[in-house]
N, C-alpha and C positions, 0 to 999 in steps of 0.2 A: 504494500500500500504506500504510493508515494508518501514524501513528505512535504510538507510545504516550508515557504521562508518569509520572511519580514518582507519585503520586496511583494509578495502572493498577497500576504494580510492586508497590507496599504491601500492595496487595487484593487479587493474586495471589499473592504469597509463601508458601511453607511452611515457610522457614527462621527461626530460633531467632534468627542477628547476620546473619547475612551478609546483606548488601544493606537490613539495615533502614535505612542511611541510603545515599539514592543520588543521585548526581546524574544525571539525563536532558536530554541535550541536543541540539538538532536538528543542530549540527558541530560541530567541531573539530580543532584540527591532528593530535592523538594521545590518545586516552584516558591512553594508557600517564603521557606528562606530564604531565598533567593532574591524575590520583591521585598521581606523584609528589610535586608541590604543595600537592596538601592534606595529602599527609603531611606532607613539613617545617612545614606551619604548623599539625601536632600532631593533624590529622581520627582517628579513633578505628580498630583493625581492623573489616573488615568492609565499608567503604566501598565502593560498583559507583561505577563513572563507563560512564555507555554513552552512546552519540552514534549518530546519524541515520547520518552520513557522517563522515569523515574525510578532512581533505587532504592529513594527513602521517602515515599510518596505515604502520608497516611492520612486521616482520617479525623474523626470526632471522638474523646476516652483514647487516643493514643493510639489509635487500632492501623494497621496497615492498610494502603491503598493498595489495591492491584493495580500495577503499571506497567503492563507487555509494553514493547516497543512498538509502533508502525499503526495500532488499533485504536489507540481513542482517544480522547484530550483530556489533556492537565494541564491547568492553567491556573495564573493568578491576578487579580487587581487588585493594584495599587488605589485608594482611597484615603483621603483629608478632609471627613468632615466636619463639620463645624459647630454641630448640634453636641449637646451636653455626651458626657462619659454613657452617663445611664439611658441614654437612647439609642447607644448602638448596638446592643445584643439583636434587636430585631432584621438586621441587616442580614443576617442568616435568611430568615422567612425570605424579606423580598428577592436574596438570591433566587431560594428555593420557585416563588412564581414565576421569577423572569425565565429561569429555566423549561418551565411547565411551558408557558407563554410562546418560547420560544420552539421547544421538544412536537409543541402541537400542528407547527408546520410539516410535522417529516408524516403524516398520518396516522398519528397513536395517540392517545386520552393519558397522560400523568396523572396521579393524582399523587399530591404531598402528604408523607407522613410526618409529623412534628416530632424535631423542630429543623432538621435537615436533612431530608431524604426525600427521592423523586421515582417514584416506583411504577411500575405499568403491567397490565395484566398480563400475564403469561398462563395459559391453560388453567385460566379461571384463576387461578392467585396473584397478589400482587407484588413485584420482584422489582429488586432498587436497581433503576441505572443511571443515577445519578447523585453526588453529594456535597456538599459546600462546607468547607471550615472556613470558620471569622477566625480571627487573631486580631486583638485589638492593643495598640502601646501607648498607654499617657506619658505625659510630662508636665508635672506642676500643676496636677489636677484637669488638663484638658487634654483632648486626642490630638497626638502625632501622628497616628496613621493607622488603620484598620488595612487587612491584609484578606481577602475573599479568596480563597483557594476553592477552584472545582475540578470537582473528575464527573467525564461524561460516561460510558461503557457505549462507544458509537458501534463499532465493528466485532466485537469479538465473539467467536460463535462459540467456544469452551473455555470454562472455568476450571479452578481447581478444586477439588473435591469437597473443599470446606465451603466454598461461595454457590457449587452447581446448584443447592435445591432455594437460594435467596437473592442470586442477582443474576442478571438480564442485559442484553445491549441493545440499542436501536435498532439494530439488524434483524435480530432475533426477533424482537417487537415486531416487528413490518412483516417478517415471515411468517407467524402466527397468523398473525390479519388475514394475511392473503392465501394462506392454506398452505398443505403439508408439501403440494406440487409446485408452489410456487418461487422463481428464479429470482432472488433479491440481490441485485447489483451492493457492489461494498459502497456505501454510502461517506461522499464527498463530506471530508472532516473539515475542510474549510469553512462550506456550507451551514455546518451545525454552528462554528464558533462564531462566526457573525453574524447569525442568527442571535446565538444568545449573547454577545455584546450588546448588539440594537436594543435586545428587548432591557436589558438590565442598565440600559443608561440611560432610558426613557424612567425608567419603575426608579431608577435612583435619581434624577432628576424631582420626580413628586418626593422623595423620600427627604430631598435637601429642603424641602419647599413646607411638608408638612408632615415629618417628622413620622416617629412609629405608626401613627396612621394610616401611613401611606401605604406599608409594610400588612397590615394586617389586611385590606381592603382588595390590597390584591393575591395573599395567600388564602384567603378565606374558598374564594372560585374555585381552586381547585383541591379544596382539603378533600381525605378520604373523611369524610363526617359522619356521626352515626353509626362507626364501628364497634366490636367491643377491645378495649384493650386495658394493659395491666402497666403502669405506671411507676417506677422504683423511685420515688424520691421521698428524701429525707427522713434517709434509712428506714421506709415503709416499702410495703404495694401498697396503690390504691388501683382498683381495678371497678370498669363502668362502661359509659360509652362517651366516646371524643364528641362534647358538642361544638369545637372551634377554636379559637382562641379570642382573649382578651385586647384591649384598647394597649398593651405591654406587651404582647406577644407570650402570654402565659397559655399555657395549655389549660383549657376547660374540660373537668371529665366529669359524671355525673354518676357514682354508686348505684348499687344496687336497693337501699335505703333512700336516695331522689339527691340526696348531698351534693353539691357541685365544689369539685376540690380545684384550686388555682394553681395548676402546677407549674414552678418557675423552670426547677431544672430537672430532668433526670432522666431515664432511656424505657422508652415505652417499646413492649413486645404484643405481639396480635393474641 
């Protein structure tokens, strides 16, 4: 699967800042570090860092990213918002819809799980192929820079034995759709990442405008709502059903007894 270059991203782009300065790289340990870096040595908002592969590519809870070479995008932006410290956790969510927003062009329905995951049915179950870590760094009580790392899963048709029966890639999505006979071309990885630049500088655009708001109003569209799931935080379960999230980007779940618990942080299982 080819690769593309800085030169490819430039003359594809639709966006206004975002990614007009980008690094592309065939690997490295972590995007996410990597954009850290040039922030501290001042690089400007708007910065992509995307790599081929990754060898230290992970996740949310410290978990590893799968990063094959040549099949799906890892990327990062560079962000300097200007809204208080306590308003940027929700910047995950509005990753998470620009994703969905953007994932809904290639012909497949996303639905988000909270508070970073982008999952699509697969033989009736719902299977993540896609994930966003924030990293955010103050100085002197306000933000230097928030750090969006995402992994896509565009192409890859096998996983490794731990991820086959929980994550999915685009590809795969699209083949489902269109039946078991059906011939799905490897899907242009360019295509997806400037898809979901456009949509995540538009959704971040309202986000610098009106803050968390903006963030829930558009994750809400595609939440899986209504489900049941079980909830570990603060050293509990709470176990219900997802009614959405809050005006904070708190997870809303509703017991079995009608309780509605606000759950700020913790990792919810189906």
């Amino acid at each position: 699967m080819a690769r593309f270059t800085a030169a490819d991203l430039a003359a594809r782009l639709s966006t206004r800042w975002l990614g007009r300065a980008a690094m592309v790289l065939e690997a490295c340990p972590s995007t996410n570090d990597l954009a850290a870096q040039q922030a501290r040595a001042g690089a400007a908002e708007g910065l992509v860092v995307v790599a081929d592969a990754q060898s230290g590519g992970r996740g949310r809870l410290g978990r590893t990213w799968h990063s094959p070479s040549g099949e799906n995008l890892y990327f990062s932006m560079l962000l300097r918002p200007t809204r208080p410290a306590a308003e940027i956790p929700p910047l995950t969510l509005l990753a998470g819809a620009a994703l969905a927003r953007a994932l809904s062009g290639f012909g497949v329905t996303p639905r988000l799980k909270w508070p970073n995951d982008v999952q699509l049915p697969v033989g009736g179950q719902p299977r993540k192929v896609a994930g966003v870590l924030t990293e955010m760094t103050t100085e002197g009580g306000h933000v230097a820079h928030v750090i969006v790392g995402v992994g896509v899963n565009v192409n890859t048709r096998a996983f490794p034995p731990e991820l086959a029966q929980t994550a999915t890639s685009l590809r795969l999505a699209q083949a489902a759709t269109a039946g078991a006979d059906a011939n799905i071309a490897v899907i242009d990885r360019l295509d997806v990442l400037t898809a979901i630049l456009a949509a995540f500088e538009a959704a971040y655009d309202q986000f610098r405008a009106d803050g968390p708001h903006a963030a829930v109003a558009l994750w809400n569209p595609h939440a899986a709502l209504g489900t049941r799931c079980r909830v570990r935080a603060g050293g509990r379960d709470v176990e219900g059903t997802s009614l959405g999230i809050d005006a904070d980007g708190a997870l809303l779940v509703r017991d079995d007894d009608g309780r509605v618990h606000r759950v700020v942080s913790g990792e919810p299982s189906a």
